[in-house]
N, C-alpha and C positions, 0 to 999 in steps of 0.2 A: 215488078215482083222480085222481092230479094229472094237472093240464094239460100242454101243451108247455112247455120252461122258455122264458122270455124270455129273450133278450141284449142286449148295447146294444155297439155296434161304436162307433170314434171312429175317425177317419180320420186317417191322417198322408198329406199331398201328399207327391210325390217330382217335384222337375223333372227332366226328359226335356230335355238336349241331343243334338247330331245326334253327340257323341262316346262318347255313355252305349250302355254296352253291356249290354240287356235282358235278354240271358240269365244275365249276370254279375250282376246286380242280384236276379233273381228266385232264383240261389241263393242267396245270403248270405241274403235274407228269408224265405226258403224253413227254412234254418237257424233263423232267428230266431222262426217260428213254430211249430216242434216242442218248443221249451223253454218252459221258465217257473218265474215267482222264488216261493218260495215262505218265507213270514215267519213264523216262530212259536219257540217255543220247545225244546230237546234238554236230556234230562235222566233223571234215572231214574223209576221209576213214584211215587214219593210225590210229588214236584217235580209230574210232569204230574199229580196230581189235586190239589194244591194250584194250579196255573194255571187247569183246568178250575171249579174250585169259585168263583176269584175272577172268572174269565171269564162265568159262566153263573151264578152262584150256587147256594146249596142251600136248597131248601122245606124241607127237612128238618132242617137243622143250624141256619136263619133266618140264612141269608147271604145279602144282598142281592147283586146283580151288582155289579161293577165292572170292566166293559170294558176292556183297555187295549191288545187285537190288536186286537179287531174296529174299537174308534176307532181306532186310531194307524193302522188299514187306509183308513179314509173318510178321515181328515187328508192322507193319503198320496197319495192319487188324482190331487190335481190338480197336484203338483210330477211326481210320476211321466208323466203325459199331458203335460204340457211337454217333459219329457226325454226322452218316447219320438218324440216329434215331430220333435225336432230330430235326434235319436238315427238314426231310420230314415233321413233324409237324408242323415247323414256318412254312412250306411253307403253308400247308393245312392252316393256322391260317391267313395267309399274309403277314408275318411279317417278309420274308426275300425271297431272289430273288432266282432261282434254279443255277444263274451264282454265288453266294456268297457261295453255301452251295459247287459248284462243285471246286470252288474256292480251298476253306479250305482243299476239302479234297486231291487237289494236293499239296499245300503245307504243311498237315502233311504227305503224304508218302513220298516228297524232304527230309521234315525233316529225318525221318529216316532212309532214301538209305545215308544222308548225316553222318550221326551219325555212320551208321556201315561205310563207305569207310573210315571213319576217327578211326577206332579202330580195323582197318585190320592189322594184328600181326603173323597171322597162317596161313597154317604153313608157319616156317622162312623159310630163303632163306638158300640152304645147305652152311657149307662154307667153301667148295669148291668155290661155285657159289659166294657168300659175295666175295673173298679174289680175284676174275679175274673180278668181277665188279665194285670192289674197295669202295665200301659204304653196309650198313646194309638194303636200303631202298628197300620196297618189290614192294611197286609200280611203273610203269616207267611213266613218266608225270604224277606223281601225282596231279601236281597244275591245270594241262591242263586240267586232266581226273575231277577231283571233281569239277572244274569251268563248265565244260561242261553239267554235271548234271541240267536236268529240266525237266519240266512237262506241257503236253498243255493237252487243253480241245479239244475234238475231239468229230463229230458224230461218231455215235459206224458204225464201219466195216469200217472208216474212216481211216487207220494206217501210213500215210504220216506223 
């Protein structure tokens, strides 16, 4: 029986002037916290267990893992927690929309699922495995799988 899940919240300040108006404030974040960005890849069923396989590997087929959502997701974190920092403020201020801020923060974590799939190297293919697949290249549809990579805006519990 698992535990309770842990979370870990990160706070973004918002300054309160005597012109800021509270309840215009708490909707737009109000908005901002029924959604969420969500980073992975679209594609047909062989594409997703080709991502699946190089994501998690297989005990069975002796494919080692090679990460490149779940890093380009920890890469992602700490530009994302800037941007949502500053992000939550414009909004509080009015000065930017909560679709711009949700915006940004799916195309910096594209950016860096994209950056790590593109400097996937480890580990190599044995070679054995190189020498009966006849090339050095570790990914299979590489072109397919990194094209396919993207990111939608979703209400949160929404995972279609």
């Amino acid at each position: 029986m698992a535990g309770p899940r842990r979370t870990r919240a990160r706070r973004a300040n918002v300054t309160v002037t005597e012109e800021t108006m509270i309840p215009a404030i708490r909707a737009k974040l109000q908005e901002l916290a029924t959604k969420e960005v969500l980073v992975g890849m679209e594609g047909d069923a062989e594409l997703a267990m080709i991502a699946g396989v190089h994501e998690y590997g297989s005990a069975k087929m002796k494919i080692p893992a090679r990460s490149f959502i779940g890093v380009g997701k920890k890469r992602a974190t700490a530009p994302i927690s800037k941007r949502v920092k500053s992000g939550v403020q414009a909004i509080a201020e009015d000065t930017e929309s909560v679709h711009t801020l949700l915006r940004d923060i799916g195309e910096i974590g594209l950016d860096r699922v994209l950056k790590r799939f593109d400097k996937i190297r480890q580990p190599a293919l044995s070679p054995l495995y190189a020498a009966i697949k006849g090339n050095k290249k570790i990914l299979i549809r590489d072109k397919d799988l990194r094209d396919s990579l993207t990111y939608k805006i979703v209400r949160k519990g929404a995972r279609t």
